[in-house]
C-alpha positions as protocol buffer text, in pm:
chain_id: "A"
residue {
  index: 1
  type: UNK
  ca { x: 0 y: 0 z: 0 }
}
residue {
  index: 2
  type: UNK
  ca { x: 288 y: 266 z: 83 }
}
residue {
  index: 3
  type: UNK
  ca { x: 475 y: 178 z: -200 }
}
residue {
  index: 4
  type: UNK
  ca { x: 155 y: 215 z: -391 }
}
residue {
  index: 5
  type: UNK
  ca { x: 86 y: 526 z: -298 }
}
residue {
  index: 6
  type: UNK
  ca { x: 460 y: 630 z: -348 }
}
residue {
  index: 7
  type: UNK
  ca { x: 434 y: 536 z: -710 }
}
residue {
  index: 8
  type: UNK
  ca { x: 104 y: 723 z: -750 }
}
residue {
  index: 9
  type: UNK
  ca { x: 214 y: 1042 z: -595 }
}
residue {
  index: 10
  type: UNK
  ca { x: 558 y: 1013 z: -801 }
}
residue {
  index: 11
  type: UNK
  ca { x: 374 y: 956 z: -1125 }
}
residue {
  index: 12
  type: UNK
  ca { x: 188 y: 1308 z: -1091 }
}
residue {
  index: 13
  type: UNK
  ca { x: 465 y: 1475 z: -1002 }
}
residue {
  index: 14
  type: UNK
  ca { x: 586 y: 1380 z: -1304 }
}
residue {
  index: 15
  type: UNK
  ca { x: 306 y: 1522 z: -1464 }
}
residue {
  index: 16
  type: UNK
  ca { x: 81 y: 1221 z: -1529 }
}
residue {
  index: 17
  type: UNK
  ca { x: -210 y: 1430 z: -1299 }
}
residue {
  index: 18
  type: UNK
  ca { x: -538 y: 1166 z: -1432 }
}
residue {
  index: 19
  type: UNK
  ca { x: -296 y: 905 z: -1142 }
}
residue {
  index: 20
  type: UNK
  ca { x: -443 y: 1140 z: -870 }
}
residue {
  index: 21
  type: UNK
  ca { x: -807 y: 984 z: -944 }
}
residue {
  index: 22
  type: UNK
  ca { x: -668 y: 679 z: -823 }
}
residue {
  index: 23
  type: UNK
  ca { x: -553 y: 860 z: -470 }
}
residue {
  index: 24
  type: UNK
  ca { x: -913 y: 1022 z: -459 }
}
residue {
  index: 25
  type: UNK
  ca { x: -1079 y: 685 z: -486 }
}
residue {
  index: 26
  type: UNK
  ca { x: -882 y: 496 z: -285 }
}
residue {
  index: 27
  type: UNK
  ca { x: -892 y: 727 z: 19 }
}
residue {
  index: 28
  type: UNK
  ca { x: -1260 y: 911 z: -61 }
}
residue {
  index: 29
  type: UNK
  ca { x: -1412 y: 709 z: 226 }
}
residue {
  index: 30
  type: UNK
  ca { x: -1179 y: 752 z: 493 }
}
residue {
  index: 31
  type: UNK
  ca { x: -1153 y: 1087 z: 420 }
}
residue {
  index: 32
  type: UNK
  ca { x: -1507 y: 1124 z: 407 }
}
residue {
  index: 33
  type: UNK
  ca { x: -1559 y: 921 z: 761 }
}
residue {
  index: 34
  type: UNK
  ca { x: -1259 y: 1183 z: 957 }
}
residue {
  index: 35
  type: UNK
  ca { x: -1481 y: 1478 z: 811 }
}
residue {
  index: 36
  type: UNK
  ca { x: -1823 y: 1329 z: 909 }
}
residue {
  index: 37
  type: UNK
  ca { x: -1706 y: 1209 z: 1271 }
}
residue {
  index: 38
  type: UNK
  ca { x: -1570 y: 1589 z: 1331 }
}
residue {
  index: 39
  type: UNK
  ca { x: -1874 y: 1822 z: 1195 }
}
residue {
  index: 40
  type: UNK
  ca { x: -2133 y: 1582 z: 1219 }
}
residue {
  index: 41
  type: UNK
  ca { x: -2266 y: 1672 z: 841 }
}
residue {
  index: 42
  type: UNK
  ca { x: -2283 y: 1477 z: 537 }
}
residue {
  index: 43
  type: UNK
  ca { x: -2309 y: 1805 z: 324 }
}
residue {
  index: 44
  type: UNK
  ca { x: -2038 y: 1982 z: 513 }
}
residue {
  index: 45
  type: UNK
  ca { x: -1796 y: 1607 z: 528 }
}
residue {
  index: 46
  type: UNK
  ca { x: -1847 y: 1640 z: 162 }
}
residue {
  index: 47
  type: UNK
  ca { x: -1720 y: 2015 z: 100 }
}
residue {
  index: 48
  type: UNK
  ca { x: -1406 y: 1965 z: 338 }
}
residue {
  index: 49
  type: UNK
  ca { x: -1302 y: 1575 z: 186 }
}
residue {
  index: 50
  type: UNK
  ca { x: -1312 y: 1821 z: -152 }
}
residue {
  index: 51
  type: UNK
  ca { x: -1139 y: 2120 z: -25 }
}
residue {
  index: 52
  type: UNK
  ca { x: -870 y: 1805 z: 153 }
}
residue {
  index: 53
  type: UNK
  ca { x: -840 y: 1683 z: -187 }
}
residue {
  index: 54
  type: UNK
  ca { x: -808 y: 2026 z: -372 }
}
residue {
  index: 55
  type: UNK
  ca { x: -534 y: 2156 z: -103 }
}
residue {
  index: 56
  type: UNK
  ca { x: -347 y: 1817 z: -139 }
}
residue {
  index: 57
  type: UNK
  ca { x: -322 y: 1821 z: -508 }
}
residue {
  index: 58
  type: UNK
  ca { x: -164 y: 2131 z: -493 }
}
residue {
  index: 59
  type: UNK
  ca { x: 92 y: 2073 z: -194 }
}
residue {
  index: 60
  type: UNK
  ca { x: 125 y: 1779 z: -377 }
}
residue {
  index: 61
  type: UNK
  ca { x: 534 y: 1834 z: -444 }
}
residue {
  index: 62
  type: UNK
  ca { x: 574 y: 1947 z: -34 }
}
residue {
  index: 63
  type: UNK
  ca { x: 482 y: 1613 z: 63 }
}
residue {
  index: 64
  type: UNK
  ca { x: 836 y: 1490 z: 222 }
}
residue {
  index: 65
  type: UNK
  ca { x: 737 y: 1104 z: 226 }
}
residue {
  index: 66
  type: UNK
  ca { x: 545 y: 1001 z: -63 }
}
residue {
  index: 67
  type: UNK
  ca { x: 446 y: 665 z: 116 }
}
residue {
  index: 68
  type: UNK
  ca { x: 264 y: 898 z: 382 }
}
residue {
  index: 69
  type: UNK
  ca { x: -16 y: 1025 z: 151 }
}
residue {
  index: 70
  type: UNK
  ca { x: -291 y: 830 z: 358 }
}
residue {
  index: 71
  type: UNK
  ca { x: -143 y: 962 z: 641 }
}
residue {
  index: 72
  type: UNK
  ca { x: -105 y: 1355 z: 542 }
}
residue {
  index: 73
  type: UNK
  ca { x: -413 y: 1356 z: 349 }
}
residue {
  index: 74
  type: UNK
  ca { x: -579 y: 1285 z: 690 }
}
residue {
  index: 75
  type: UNK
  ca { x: -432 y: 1520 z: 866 }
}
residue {
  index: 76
  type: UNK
  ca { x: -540 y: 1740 z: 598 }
}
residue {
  index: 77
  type: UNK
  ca { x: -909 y: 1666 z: 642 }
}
residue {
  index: 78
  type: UNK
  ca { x: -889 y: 1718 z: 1002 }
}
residue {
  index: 79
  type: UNK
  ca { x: -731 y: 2041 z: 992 }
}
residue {
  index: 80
  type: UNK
  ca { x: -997 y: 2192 z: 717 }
}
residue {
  index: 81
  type: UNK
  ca { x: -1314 y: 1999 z: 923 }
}
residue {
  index: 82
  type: UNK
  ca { x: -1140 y: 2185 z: 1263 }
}
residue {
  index: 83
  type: UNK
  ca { x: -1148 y: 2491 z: 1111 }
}
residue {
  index: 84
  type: UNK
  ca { x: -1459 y: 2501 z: 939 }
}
residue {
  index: 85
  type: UNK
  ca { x: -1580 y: 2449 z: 1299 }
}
residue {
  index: 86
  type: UNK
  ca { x: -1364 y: 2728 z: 1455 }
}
residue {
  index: 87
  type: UNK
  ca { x: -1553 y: 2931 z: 1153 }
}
residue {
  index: 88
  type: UNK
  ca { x: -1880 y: 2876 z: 1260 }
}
residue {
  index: 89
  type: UNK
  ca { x: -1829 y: 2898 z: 1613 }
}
residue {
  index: 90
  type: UNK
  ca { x: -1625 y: 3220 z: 1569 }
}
residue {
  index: 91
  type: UNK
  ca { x: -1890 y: 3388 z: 1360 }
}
residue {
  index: 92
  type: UNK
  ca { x: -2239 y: 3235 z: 1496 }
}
residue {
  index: 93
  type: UNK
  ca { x: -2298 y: 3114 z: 1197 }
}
residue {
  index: 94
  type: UNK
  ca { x: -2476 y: 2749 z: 1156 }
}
residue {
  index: 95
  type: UNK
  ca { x: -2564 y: 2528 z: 1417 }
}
residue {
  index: 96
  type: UNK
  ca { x: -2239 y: 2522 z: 1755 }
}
residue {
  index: 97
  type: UNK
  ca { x: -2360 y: 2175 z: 1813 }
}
residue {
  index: 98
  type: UNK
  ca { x: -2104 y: 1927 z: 1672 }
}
residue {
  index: 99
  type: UNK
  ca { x: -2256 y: 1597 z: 1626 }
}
residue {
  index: 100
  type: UNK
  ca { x: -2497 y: 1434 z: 1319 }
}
residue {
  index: 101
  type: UNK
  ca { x: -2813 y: 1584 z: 1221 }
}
residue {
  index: 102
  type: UNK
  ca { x: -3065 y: 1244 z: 1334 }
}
residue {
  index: 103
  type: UNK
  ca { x: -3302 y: 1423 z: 1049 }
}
residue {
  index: 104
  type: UNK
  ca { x: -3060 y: 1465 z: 765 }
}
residue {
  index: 105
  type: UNK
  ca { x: -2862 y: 1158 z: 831 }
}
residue {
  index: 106
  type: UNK
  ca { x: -3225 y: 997 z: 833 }
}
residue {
  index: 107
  type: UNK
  ca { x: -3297 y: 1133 z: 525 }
}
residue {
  index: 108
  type: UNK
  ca { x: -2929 y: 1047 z: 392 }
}
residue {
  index: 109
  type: UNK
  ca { x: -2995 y: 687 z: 432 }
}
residue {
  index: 110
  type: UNK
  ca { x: -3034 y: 372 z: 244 }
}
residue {
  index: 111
  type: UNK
  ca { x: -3209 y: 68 z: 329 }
}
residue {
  index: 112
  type: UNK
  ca { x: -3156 y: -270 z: 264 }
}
residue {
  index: 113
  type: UNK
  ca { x: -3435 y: -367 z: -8 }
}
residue {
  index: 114
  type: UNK
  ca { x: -3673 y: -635 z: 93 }
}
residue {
  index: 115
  type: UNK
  ca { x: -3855 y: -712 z: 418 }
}
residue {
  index: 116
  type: UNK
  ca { x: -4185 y: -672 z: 578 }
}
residue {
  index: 117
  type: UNK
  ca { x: -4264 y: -326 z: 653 }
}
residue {
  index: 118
  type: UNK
  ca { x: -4231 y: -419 z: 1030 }
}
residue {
  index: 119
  type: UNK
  ca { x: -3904 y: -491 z: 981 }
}
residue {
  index: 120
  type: UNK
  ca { x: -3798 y: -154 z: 744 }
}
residue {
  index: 121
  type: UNK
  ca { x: -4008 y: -14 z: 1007 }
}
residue {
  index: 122
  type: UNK
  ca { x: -3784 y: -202 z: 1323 }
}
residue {
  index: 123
  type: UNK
  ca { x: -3479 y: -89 z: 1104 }
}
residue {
  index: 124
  type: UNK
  ca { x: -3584 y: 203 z: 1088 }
}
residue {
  index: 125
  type: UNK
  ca { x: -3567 y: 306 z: 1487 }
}
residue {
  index: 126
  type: UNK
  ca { x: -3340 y: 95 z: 1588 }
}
residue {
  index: 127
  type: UNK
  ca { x: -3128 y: 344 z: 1315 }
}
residue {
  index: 128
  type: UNK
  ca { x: -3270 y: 663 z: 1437 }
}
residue {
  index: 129
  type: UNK
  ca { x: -3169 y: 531 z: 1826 }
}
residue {
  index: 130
  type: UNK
  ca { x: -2846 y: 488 z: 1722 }
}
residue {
  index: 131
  type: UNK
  ca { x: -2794 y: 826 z: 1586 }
}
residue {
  index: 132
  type: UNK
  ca { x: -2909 y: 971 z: 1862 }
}
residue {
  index: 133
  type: UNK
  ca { x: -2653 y: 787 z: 2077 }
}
residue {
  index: 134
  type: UNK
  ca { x: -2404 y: 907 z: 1810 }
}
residue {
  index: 135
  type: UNK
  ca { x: -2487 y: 1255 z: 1920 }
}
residue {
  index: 136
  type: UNK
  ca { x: -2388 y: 1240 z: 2275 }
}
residue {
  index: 137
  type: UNK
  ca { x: -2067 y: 1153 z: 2230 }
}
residue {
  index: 138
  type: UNK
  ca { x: -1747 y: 1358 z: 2238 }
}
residue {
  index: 139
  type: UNK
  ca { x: -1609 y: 1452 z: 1876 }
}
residue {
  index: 140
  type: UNK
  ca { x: -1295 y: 1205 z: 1883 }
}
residue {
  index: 141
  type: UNK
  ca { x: -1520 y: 922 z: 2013 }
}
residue {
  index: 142
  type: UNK
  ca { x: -1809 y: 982 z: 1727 }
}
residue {
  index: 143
  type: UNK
  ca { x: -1522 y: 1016 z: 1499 }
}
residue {
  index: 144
  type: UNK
  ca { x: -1287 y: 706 z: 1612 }
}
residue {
  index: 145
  type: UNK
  ca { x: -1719 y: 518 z: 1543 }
}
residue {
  index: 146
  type: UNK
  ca { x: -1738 y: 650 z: 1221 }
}
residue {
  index: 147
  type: UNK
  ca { x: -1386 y: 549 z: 1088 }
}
residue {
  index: 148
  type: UNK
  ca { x: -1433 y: 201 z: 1198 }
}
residue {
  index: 149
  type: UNK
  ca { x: -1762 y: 134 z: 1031 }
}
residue {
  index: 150
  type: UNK
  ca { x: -1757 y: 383 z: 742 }
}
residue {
  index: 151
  type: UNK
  ca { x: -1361 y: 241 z: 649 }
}
């Protein structure tokens, strides 16, 4: 995997750029899961995994250890979600409560196709419970959750 990602990052610094697909989808979902556990938002998880992405495309050449990409692009995507939070907090702007949205991940969902609708509907709330749960927790702890079952 780290000499992988070596070879990637060392093929678009030669200049073949179309190899940094490969680096988006091979790391889209953990990056995605460090954004969601730290603001709690699919919508905003999505803008700062992009923004990660943009920023590391670019710093791309400053990157010391090539093998390290998972590794610094994480970082990266912790940094931007942190400071979109800072943001908000700073200017009042958005909701200060850091945790998921029970409504929009509700509405984010998928379900598994087939059953009763007793069961969808016992799905269903045994789902929203959980997300609930999910919102009581600190930050690291909701975020350590979502890495290990969105990764």
């Amino acid at each position: 995997m780290v000499s992988e990602d070596r070879e990637y990052v060392e093929r678009i610094l030669a200049g073949e750029t179309e190899v940094f697909e490969a680096l988006v989808s091979k790391y889209n979902r953990m990056a995605g899961a460090i954004a969601f556990g730290i603001t709690g938002s699919f919508h905003d998880a999505e803008d700062v995994v992009q923004e990660a992405f943009l920023k590391a495309f670019r710093l791309l050449a400053t990157l010391r250890d090539p093998g390290k990409f998972k590794y610094w692009l994480a970082g990266l995507v912790k940094t931007r979600a942190l400071d979109l939070l800072r943001y908000r907090r700073s200017h009042r702007e958005g909701s200060l409560a850091v945790g998921p949205g029970v409504d929009e991940l509700a509405a984010a969902g998928t379900y598994r196709a087939g059953g009763s609708p007793e069961e969808e509907q016992v799905r269903e709330e045994t789902r929203r419970k959980v997300l609930e749960a999910l919102e009581t927790l600190p930050t690291e702890d909701r975020l350590v959750l979502s890495l290990k079952h969105m990764e």
